[in-house]
C-alpha positions as CSV (number, residue, x, y, z in Angstrom):
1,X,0.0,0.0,0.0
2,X,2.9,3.1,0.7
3,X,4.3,1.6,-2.5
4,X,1.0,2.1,-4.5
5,X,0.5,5.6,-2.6
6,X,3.8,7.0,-3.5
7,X,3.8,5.9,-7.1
8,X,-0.2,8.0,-7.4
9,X,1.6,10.6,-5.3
10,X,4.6,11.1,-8.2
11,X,2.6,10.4,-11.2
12,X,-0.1,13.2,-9.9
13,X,2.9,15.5,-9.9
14,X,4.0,14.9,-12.8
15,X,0.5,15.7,-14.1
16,X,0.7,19.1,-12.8
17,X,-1.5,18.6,-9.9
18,X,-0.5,20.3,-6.5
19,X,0.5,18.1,-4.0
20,X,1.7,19.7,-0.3
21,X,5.0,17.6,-1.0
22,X,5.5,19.1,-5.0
23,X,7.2,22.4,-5.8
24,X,4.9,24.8,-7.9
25,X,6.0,23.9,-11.9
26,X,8.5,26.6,-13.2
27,X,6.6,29.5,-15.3
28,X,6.0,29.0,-19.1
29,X,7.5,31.6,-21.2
30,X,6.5,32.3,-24.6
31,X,8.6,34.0,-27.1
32,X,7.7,35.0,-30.4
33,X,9.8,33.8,-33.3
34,X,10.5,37.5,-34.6
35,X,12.1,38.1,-30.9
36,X,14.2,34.3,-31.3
37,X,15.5,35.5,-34.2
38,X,16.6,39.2,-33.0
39,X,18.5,37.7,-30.1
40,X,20.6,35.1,-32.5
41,X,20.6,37.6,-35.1
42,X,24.9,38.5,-35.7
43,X,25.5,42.2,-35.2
44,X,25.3,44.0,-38.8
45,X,28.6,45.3,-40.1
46,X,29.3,49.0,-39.9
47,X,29.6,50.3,-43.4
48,X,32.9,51.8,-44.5
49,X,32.8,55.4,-45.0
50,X,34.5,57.8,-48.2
51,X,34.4,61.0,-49.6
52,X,36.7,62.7,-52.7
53,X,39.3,65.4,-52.4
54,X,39.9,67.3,-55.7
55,X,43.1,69.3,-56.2
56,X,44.0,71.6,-59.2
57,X,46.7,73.6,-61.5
58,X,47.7,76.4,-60.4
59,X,46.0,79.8,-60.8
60,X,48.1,82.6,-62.3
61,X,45.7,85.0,-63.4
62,X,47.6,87.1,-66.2
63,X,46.5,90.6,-67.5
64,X,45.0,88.8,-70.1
65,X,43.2,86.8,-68.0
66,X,41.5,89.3,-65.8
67,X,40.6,91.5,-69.3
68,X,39.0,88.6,-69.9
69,X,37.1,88.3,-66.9
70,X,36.0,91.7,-67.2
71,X,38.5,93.6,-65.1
72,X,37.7,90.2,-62.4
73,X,34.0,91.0,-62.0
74,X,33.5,87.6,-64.4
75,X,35.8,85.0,-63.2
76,X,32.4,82.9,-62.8
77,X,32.4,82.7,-66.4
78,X,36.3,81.5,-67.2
79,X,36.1,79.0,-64.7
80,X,31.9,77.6,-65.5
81,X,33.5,74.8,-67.0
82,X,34.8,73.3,-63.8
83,X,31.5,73.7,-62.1
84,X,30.3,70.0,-62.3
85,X,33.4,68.7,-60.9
86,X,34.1,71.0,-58.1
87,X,30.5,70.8,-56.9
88,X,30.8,66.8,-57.2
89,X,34.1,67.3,-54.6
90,X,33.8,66.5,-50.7
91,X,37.1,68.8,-50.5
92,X,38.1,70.9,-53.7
93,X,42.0,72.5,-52.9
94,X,42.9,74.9,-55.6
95,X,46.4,76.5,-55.5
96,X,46.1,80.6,-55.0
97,X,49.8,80.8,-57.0
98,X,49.4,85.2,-56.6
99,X,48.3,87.0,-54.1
100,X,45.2,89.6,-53.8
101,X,46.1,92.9,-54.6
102,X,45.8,95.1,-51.4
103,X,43.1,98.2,-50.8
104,X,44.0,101.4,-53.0
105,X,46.4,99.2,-55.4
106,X,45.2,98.1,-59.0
107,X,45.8,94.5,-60.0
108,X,48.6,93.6,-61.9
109,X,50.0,90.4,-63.9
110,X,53.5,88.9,-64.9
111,X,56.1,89.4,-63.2
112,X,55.0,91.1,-60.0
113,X,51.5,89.7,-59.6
114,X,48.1,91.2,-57.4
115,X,44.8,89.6,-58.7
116,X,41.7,91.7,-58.4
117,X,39.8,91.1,-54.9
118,X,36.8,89.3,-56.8
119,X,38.9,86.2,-57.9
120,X,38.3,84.9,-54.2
121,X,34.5,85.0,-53.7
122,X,33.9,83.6,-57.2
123,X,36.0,80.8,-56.2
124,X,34.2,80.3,-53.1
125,X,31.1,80.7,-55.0
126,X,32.1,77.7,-57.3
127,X,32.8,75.6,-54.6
128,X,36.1,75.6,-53.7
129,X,36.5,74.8,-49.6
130,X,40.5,76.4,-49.9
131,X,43.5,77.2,-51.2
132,X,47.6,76.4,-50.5
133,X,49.3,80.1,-50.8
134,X,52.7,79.1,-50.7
135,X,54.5,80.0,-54.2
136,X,57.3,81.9,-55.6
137,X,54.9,85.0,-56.0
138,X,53.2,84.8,-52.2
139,X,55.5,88.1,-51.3
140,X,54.8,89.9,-54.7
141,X,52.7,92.7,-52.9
142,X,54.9,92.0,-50.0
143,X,53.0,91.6,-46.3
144,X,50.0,93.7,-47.5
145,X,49.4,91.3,-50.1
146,X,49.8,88.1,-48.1
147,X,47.3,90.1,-45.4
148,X,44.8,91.1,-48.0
149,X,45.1,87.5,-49.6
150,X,44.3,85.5,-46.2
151,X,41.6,88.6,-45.2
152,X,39.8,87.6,-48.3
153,X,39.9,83.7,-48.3
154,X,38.4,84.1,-44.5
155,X,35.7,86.6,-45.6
156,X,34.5,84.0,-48.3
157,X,34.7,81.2,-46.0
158,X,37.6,78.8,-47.7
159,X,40.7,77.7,-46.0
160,X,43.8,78.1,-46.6
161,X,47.7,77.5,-45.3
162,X,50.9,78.1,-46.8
163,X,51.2,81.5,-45.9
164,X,50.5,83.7,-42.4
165,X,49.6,87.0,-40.7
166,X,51.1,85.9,-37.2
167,X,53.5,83.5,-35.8
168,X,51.3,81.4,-34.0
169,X,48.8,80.8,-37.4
170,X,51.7,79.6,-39.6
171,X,52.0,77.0,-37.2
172,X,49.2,75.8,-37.7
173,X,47.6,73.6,-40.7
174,X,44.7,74.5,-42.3
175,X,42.0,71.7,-41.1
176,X,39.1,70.5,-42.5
177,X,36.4,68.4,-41.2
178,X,33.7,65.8,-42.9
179,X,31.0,64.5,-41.1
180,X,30.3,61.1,-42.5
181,X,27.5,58.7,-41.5
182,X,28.0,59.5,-37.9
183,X,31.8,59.9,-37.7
184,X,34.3,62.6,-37.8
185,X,36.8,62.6,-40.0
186,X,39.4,65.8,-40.3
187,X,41.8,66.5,-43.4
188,X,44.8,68.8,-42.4
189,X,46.2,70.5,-45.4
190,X,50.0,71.9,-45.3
191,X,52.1,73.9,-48.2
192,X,55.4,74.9,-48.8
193,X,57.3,77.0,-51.4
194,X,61.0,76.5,-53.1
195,X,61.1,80.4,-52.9
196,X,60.2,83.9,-53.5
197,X,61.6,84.5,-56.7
198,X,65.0,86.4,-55.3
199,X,62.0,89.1,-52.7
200,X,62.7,89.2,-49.2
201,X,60.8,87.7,-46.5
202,X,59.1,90.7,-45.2
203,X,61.5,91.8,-42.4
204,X,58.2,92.4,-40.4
205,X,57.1,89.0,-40.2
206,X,60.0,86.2,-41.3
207,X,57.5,83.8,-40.7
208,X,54.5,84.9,-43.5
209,X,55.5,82.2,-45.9
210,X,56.3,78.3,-45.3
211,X,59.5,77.4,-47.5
212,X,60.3,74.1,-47.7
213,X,61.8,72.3,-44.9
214,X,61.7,68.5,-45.4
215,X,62.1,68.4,-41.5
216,X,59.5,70.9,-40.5
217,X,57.1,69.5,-42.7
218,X,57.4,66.3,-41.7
219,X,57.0,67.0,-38.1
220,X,54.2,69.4,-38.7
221,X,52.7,66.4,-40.5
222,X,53.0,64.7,-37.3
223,X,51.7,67.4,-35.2
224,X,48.8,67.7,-37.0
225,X,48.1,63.6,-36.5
226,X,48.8,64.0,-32.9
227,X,47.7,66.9,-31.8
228,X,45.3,67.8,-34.2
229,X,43.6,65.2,-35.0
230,X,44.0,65.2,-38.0
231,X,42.9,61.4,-40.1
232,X,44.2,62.5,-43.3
233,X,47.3,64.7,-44.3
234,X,47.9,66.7,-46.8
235,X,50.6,68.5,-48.4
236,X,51.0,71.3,-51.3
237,X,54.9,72.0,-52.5
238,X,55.5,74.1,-55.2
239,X,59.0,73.3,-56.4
240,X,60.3,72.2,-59.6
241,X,61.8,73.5,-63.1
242,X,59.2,75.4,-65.1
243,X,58.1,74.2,-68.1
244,X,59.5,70.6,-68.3
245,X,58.4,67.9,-66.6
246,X,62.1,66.5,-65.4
247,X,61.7,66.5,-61.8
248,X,64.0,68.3,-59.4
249,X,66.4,66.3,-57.7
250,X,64.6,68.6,-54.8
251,X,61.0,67.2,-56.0
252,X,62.5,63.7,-55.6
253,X,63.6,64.5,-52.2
254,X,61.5,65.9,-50.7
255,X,58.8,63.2,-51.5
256,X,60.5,60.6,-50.8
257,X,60.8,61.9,-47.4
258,X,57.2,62.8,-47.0
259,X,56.6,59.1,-48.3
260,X,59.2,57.7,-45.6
261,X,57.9,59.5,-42.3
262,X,54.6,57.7,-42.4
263,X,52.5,61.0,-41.7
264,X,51.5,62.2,-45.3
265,X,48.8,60.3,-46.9
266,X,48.6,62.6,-50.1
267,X,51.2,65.2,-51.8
268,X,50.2,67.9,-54.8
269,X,52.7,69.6,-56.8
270,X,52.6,72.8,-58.1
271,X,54.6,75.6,-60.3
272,X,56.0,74.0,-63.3
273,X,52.9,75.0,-65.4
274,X,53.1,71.7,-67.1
275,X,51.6,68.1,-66.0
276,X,54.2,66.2,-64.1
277,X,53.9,62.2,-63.6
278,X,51.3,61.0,-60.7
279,X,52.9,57.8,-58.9
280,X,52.6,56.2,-55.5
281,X,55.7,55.9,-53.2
282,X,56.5,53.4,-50.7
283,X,55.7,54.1,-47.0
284,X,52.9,56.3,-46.0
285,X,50.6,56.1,-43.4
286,X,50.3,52.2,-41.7
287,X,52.9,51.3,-44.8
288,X,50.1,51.8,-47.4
289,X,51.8,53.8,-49.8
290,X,51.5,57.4,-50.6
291,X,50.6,59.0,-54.1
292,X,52.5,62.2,-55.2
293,X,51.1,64.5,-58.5
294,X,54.7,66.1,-58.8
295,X,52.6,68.8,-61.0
296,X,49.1,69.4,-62.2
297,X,50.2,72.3,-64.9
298,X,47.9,75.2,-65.0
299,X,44.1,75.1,-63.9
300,X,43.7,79.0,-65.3
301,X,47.0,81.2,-66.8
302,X,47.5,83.5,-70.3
303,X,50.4,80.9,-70.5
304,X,50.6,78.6,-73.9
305,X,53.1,77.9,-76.9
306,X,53.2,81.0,-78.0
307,X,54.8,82.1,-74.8
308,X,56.1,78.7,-73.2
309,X,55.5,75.2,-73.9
310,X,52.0,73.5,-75.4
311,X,51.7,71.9,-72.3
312,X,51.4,75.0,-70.0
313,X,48.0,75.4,-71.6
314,X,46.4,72.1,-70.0
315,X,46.5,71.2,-66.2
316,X,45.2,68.5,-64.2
317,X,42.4,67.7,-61.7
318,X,42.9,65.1,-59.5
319,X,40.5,63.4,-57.7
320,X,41.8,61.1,-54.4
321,X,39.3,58.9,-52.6
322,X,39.6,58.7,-48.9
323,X,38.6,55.1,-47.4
324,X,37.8,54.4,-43.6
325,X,37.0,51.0,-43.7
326,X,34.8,50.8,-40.3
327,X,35.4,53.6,-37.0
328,X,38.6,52.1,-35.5
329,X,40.1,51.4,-38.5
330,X,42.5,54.6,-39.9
331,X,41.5,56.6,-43.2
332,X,43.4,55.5,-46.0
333,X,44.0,56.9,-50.2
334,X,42.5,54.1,-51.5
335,X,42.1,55.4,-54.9
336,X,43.9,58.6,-57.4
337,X,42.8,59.4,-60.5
338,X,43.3,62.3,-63.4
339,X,41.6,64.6,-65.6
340,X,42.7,66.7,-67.9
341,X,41.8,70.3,-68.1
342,X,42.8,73.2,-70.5
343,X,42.5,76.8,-71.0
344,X,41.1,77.8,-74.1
345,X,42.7,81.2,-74.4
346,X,40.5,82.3,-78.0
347,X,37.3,81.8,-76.5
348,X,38.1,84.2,-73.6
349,X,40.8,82.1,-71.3
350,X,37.2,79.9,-71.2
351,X,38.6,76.5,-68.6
352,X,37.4,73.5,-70.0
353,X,37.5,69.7,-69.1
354,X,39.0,67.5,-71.6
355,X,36.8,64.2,-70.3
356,X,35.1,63.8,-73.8
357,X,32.0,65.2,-72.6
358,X,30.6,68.0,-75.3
359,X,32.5,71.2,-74.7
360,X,31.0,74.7,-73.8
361,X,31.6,77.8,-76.2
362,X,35.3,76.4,-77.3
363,X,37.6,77.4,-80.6
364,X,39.4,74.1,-79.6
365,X,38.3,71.7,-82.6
366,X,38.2,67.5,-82.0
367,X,41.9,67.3,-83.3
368,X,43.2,70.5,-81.1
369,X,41.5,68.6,-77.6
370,X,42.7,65.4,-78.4
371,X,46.5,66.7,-78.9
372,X,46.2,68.3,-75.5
373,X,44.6,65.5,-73.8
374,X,47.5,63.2,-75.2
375,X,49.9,65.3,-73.8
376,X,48.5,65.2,-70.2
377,X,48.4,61.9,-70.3
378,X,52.4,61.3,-71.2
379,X,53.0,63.6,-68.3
380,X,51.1,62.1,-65.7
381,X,52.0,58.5,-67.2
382,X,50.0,55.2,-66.1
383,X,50.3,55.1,-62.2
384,X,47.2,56.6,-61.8
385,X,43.8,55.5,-63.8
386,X,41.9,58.8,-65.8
387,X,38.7,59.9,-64.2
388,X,36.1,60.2,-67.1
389,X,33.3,61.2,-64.8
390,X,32.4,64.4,-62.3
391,X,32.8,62.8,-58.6
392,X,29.1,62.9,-56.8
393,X,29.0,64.4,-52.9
394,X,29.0,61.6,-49.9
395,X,28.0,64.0,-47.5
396,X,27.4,67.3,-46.3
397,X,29.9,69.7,-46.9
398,X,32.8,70.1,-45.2
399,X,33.5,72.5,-41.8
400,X,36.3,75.0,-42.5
401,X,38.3,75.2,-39.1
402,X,39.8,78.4,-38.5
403,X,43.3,77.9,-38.0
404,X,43.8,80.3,-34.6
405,X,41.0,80.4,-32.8
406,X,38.7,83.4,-32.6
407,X,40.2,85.9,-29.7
408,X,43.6,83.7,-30.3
């Protein structure tokens, strides 16, 4: 009988029947299959982020040119031609080769440059986010000039670096920064000059242009890594032999050591008014190579053969893709490219894009635009793969940070 009544007594439990021996059964959960599957669902991959930084010839506005643009009230309409690409941009960098002509003094072309104040807003107006300042003509219009140049560039909003109105701003790189699906990710931009054509620093301020020093670029590069956060940077040099594109045993140099510090992702070449080859050096940034354009020739200049060389009427735009694969991993050049541009000096120093789309108002027939496109693409040789296309916008634009602080 206790045999038979303890057997009832188990089975009953196990029935779900309440016994004053039985613990209560445990609670039944139900979860819904949507629910299952979110909590065995594998975290979704964060999306690498890019954006495009476009850099140009440089910008030597000639009496010509400003006749041309109407005394400088029309530099809108030499430069329309651009306007799809430097729109399409994240970052567009031009190179300001002159400086702005101060207050009370009338612009003026080859040799002792000042372009008319308006050049600066119409760039801004095109899109253009800054400029490197550092050339051989920076000190034309001595410190006035490389006052009035940086006065204007702030008053239109773009960047800029290569020059300086104090000590404590030429220390400083020109930043920018690009907001990108949620992350930050700043560009520091840094340019240096061979010289000032035989002009004197201005004994007033010794520090108001950047001439080259391999050393003091390289640890600004640095700096501007460590200290300034900087993700990506850049460098502008304008050095070279005009009108050939032999490199400069200084060109070679001075890249190589850019290349070999580890701190310069990107470096753009400037001041032989011709296209100079594009190639990618050992070294970089985590040993992932960096690309040089030793010379992008002339984005806007009177110059052609009549005066110089055939080339020096053609320039090139360069496009350079930025890459960050996921948020800790670093931003990278994962991709350079060309285009070919050219002034067509006839039609009113009119810029135009030799990409084979149709041209604007041009004298420049099939033949003549194929003969300068050939010749931009012997300079810049095969490193680099030609860009065919405008680049579109990844983003908003980009935030100019000033480079001293207001009240600094």
């Amino acid at each position: 009988m206790v045999v038979l009544a303890v057997t009832v007594l188990t089975v009953t439990a196990a029935c779900g029947v309440l016994t004053p021996d039985a613990p209560p059964p445990a609670p039944r959960v139900t979860v819904s299959p949507d629910v299952a599957r979110a909590k065995i669902a594998p975290p979704q991959p964060v999306p690498p982020v890019s954006f495009t930084v476009l850099a140009a010839g440089d910008l030597l506005p000639h009496g010509p040119v400003v006749r041309s643009a109407d005394g400088g009230e029309r530099f809108d309409r030499l430069l329309a031609g651009l306007d799809p690409w430097v729109a399409g941009a994240d970052l567009a960098l031009c190179h300001l080769e002159v400086p702005v002509a101060p207050d009370g003094t009338a612009p003026s072309g080859y040799p002792i440059f000042g372009a008319p104040p308006e050049l600066v807003p119409a760039l801004a107006d095109q899109g253009w986010d800054g400029c490197s300042t550092a050339s051989n003509h920076s000190v034309d219009r001595g410190y006035a000039g490389v006052v009035t140049t940086l006065d204007a560039l702030d008053a239109a909003g773009m960047g800029h670096v290569g020059t300086a109105r104090s000590h404590r701003e030429q220390s400083r790189p020109q930043r920018y920064e690009l907001e990108r699906s949620g992350r930050s990710l700043v560009v520091a931009h840094l340019s240096a000059t061979y010289g000032l054509n035989g002009l004197p620093m201005p004994s007033e301020a010794p520090w108001a242009v950047d001439l080259i020093d391999t050393g003091a670029l390289v640890r600004a590069a640095v700096k501007a890594r460590d200290r300034g956060g900087a993700d990506v940077v850049v460098v502008s040099v304008h050095a070279g032999t005009e009108y050939t594109e032999v490199l400069t045993e200084q060109q070679v140099d001075v890249a190589a050591a850019l290349a070999a510090s580890g701190a310069v992702d990107l470096v753009i070449g400037h001041h032989a008014h011709v296209p100079q080859r594009i190639e990618r050096l050992d070294g970089g940034p985590h040993g992932a190579g960096m690309w040089v354009a030793h010379g992008l020739g002339n984005l806007l200049s009177n110059q052609s053969a009549s005066c110089c060389d055939a080339r020096t009427s053609s320039g090139v735009l360069l496009t350079a893709t930025i890459t960050e694969e996921r948020p800790s991993a670093p931003a990278l050049v994962t991709d350079v490219r060309w285009t070919a541009s050219t002034v067509d000096i006839p039609a009113g120093h009119r810029v135009q894009v030799l990409d084979g789309s149709p041209p604007r108002s041009t004298t420049l027939d099939r033949r003549e635009r194929r003969v300068r496109h050939e010749l931009v693409a012997d300079a810049v040789g095969g490193k680099a793969r030609e860009r065919s296309e405008p680049p579109r916008p990844t983003g908003d634009q980009p935030t100019v940070l000033p480079r001293v602080p207001a009240g600094g």
